[in-house]
C-alpha positions as CSV (number, residue, x, y, z in Angstrom):
1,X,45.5,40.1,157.4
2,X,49.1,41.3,156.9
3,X,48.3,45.1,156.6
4,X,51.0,47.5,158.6
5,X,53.8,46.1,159.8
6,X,55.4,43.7,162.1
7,X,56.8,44.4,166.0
8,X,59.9,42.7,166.0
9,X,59.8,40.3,168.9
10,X,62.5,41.8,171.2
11,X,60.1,45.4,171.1
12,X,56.7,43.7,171.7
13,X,55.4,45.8,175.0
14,X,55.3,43.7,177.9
15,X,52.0,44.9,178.1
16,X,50.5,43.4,175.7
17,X,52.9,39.6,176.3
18,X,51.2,40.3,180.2
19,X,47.7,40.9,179.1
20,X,47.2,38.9,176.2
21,X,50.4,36.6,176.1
22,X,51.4,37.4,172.3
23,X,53.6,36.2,170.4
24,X,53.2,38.2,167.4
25,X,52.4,42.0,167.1
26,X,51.3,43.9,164.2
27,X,50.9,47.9,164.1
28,X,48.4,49.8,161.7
29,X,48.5,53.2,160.9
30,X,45.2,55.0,160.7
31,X,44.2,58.1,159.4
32,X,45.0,61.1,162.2
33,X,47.6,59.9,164.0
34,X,45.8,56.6,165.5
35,X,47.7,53.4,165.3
36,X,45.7,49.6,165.5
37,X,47.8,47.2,167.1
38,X,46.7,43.4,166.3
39,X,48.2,40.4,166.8
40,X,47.4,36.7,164.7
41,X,45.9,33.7,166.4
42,X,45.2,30.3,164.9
43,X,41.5,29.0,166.0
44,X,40.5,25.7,165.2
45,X,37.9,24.7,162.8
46,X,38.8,28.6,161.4
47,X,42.8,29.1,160.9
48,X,44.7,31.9,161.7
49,X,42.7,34.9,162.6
50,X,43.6,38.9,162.8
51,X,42.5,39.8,166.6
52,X,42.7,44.0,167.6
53,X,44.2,44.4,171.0
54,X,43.9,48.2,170.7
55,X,43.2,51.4,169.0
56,X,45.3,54.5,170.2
57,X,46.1,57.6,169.5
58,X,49.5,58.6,168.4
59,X,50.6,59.9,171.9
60,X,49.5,56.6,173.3
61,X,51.1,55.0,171.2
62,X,54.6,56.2,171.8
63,X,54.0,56.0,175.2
64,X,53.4,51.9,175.1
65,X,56.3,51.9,172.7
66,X,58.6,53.7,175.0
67,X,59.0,56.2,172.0
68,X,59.8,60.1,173.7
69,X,58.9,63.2,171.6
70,X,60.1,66.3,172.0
């Protein structure tokens, strides 16, 4: 549930706080470059829950991040 790492708040894309109003942002990197980006939720009767907002490449990626590469 914890795999990859954590978005610190203040660089969670407004994209995803529009879309799916998240709180919390995980990133997972995949094999070639592709990144899964999943947040947690808590659901009743079931507890806290990994849910997968996206799968993107790495140029993707950077671009929802805001990262520039040369």
């Amino acid at each position: 549930m914890f795999a990859g790492e954590q978005v610190p708040k203040s660089q969670i894309p407004r994209k995803y706080e529009r879309k799916f109003g998240v709180n919390n942002l995980y990133r997972y990197r995949l094999s070639e470059g592709y990144r899964c980006i999943y947040t947690l939720e808590n659901f009743p009767k079931v507890g806290v829950c990994p849910v997968i907002l996206d799968l993107v490449d790495h140029n993707e990626y950077d671009e929802i991040f805001g990262y520039h590469t040369s």
